[in-house]
N, C-alpha and C positions, 0 to 999 in steps of 0.2 A: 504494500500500500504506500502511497505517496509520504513521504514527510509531511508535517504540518508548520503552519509558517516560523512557530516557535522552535520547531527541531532544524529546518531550512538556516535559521539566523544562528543557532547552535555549530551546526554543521560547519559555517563561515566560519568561528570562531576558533576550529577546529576539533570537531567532535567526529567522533570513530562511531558508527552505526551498525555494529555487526550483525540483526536482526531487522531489517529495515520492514518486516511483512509482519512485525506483530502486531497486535492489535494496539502500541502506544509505546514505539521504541525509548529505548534508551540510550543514552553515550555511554561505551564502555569506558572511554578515555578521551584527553584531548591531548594527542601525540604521549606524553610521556606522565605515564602514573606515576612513573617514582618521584617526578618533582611535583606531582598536586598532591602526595603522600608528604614530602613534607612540608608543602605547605598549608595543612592542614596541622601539623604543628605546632610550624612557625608562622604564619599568619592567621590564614581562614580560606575558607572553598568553599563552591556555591556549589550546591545539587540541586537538581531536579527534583521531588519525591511526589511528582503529582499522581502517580497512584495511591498514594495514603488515602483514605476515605473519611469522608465527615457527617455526622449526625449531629439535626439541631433537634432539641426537648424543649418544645414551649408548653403551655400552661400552667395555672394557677398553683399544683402541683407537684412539677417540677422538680422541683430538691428534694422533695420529701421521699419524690415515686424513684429518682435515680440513686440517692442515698439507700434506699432498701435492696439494689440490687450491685454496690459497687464496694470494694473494698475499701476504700479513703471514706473519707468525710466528707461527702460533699454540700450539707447542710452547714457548714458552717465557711465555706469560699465566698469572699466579699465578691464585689464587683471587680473584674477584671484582674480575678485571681485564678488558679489552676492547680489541678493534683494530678498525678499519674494514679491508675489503679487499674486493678480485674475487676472485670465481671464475673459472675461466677455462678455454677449452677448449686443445688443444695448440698451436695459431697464437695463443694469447694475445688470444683474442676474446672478448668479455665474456658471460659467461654470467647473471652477478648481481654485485649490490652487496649487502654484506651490513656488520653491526654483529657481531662475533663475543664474546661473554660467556662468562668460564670459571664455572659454577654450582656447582664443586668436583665436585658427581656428573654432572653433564653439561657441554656444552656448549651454547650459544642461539646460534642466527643470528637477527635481525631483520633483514628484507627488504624490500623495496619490493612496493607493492598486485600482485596477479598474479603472482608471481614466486618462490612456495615451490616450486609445483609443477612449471616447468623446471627448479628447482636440486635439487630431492628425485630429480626420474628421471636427472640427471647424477651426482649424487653415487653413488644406489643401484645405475646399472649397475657402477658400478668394488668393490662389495661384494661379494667372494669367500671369506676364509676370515678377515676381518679380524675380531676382537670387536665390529659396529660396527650400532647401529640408531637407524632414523631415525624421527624424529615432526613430521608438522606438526599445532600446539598452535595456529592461529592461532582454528580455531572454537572455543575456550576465551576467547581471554585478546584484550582491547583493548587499545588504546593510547594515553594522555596525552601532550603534548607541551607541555612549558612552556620558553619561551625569552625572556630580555632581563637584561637588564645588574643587576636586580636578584632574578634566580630562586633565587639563594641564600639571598639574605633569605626568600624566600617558603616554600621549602621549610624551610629552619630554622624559621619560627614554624608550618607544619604539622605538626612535631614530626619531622621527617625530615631525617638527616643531609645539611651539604653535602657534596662531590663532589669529588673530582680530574678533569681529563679521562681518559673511558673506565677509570674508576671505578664501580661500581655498588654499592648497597645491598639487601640482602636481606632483608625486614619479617619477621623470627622468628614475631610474634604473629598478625601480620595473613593476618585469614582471605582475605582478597582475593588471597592469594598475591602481596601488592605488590612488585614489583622495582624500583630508582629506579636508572638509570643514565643518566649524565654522558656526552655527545653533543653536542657545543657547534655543529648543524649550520649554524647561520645568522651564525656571525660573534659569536655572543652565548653566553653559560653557557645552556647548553639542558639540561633533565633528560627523561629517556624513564620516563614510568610504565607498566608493564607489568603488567596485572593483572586478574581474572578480570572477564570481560564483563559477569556480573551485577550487582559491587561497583563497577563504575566512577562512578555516581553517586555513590556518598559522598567519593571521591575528588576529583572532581570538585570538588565544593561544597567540599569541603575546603580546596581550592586556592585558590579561587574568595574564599573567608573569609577566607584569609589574604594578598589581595590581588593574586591575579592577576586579567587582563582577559581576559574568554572573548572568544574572536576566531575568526572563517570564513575557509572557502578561498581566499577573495582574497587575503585579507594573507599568509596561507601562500605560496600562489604567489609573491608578490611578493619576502617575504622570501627562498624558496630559490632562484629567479632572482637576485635580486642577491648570492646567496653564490655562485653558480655550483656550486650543488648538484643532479645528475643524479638523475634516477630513470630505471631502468632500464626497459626498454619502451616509455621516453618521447623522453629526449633521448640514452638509449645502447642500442643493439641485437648483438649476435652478429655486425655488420655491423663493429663498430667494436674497434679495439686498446686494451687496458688505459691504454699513456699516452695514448692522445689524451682522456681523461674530463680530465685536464692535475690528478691528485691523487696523483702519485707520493708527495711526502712523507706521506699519512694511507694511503695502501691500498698502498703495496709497500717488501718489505723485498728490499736489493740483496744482503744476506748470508746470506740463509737457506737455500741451497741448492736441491738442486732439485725442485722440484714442475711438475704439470702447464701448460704454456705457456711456463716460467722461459726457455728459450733465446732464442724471439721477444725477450721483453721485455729481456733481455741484450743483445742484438743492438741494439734501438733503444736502448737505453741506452749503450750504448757507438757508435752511428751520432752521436745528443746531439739527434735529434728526431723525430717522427712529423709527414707530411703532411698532417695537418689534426687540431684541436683544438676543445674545446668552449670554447665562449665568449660571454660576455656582450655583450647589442647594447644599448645605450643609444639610444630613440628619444624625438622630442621633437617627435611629433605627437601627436596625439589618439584614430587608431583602433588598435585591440590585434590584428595580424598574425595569420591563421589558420596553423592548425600546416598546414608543408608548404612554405608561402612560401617564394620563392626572394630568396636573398639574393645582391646584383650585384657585380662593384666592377671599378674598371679594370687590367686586368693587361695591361702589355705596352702599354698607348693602346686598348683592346678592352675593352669593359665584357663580363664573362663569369662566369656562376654560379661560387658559388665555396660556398655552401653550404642549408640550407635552415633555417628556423627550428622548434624543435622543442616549444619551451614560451614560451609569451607572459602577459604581465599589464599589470594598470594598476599601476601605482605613484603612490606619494605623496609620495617624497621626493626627489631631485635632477632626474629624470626623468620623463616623465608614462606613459612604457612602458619596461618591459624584455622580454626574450626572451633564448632560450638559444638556440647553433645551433652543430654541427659544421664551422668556418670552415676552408678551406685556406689550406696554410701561407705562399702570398703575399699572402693579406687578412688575418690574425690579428694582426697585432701589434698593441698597444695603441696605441688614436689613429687606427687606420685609420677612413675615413671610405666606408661602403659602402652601397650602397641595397636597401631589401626590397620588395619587390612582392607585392602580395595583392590575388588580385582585379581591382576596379579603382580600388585605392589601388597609392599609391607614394610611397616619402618615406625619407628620408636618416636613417643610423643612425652610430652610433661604436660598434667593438669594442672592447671592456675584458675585462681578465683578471678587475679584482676592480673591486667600486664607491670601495675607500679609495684 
């Protein structure tokens, strides 16, 4: 299928399209990954994530009907403030991961690619007499993603306020319907631009002017793997417990009383762990693990699967691969030293909770 006018002015700028027939390519790179890896870093780098998906919750009910079904708090987020959280079904099994935004007259979830449309027909069956209606807004609105150590600077000379964490900004003027909120997903000041599909170009360039580094899904991959940042459908499914994602301090509040799943996660919370966890593989050979790989390690004098790998990349900086994988809780600690198999490769990895 054609590019579209926003991948077309990508493209000029140097963008690599190795998929140009899907249904909403991506840039794998702009010539050279190694230098938008570090300059995400050392400055900041714009991504594309307009597949992230969004849901608006208006009515009068509101905070009350998404507080009963989301881990955080969200009965008590001021105006144009935010929490990460799960959703979750009554065993506390992960439905979605979601960005929750209070809009004053609504509320915004942004969500992971794929992923409005399970959390829209979970949320809407439990709608009965509550004030409460749902929208997904994602075939409206894209999504920018700027992240590294100097995205403040770069938003400030874009003319855009900086951010607290899960702080957001709401462009009064802007015909773009711009929304800029503060998501620091990679370990780094990260801003979420959120704003009408068509305007995303000027935005863009915007950004772009004011010195950030456009950069493709490699370095994404790369950076959210070495934050041990899930995407839902990817490295966590309906399969898996709210703590094993291992983001209790960003996605659950222990005080908020009860919402759907709250006893499960009580329970493991008060047990002081779950069975197996998501965690980073540090590998330090050369080929990138297909999703699915089974990850080894010796338990008991018996080399016995103990998990599988669920997101893989090359990396550029201490490692030459990373990967994400749901680890059991006798290979998970950090330092453990465990093997992946793919294929017909095989090669020795280290589990890490985080790369610092």
């Amino acid at each position: 299928m054609p590019l579209n006018h926003f991948q077309l002015v990508q493209e000029a700028a140097g963008a690599h399209f190795p998929d140009k027939d899907h249904e909403y390519p991506y840039p794998s790179h702009y010539g050279d990954p190694r230098q938008e890896y570090q300059a995400a870093h050392q400055s900041a780098v714009l991504f594309d994530v307009s597949d992230r998906e969004q849901i608006e919750v208006t009515g009068a009910d509101r905070h009350k009907f998404l507080h009963n079904f989301c881990t955080n708090d969200i009965n008590s987020l001021a105006v144009d403030r935010g929490c990460e959280a799960f959703v979750t079904n009554v065993q506390s099994r992960i439905l979605g991961h979601v960005n929750v935004f209070n809009q004053g007259e609504s509320l915004w979830l942004d969500t992971d690619p794929k992923q409005s449309a399970p959390i829209y027909k979970h949320l809407d069956r439990y709608i009965i007499l509550e004030a409460v209606e749902l929208a997904v807004r994602s075939p409206e609105f894209g999504c920018l993603y700027l992240s590294g150590p100097q995205a403040g600077d770069i938003i400030s000379k874009a003319g855009l306020e900086t951010l607290e964490v899960n702080q957001q900004q709401r462009v009064s003027d802007s015909e773009a319907q711009l929304t800029v909120r503060r998501v620091d997903w990679f370990g780094q000041p990260g801003y979420l631009c959120c704003l009408l599909h068509e305007k995303i170009v000027d935005t863009w360039q915007q950004l772009i002017d004011a010195g950030a580094t456009p950069a493709g899904q490699e370095v994404l991959e790369a950076l959210r793997i070495e934050a041990c940042y899930p995407l839902c459908g990817v490295d966590l499914t309906d399969d898996n417990l709210a703590q094993e994602a291992g983001r209790d301090s960003q996605t659950i509040s222990f005080k908020k009383g009860c919402y759907l799943g709250q006893e499960p996660i009580a329970r493991i919370d008060a047990l002081g762990h779950v069975n197996q966890q998501l965690r980073i593989i540090a590998l330090d050979h050369d080929w990138v693990p297909h999703t699915g790989s089974k990850v080894m390690s010796a338990v008991k004098d018996e080399m016995k699967e103990v998990g599988k790998i669920t997101s893989a990349a090359r990396s550029y900086g201490k490692h030459p691969i990373v990967a994400l994988a749901v680890v059991r809780r006798e290979a998970n600690a950090p330092g453990t030293t465990v093997e992946v198999v793919s294929d017909n490769h095989a090669g020795d990895g280290t589990v890490l909770q985080s790369l610092e």
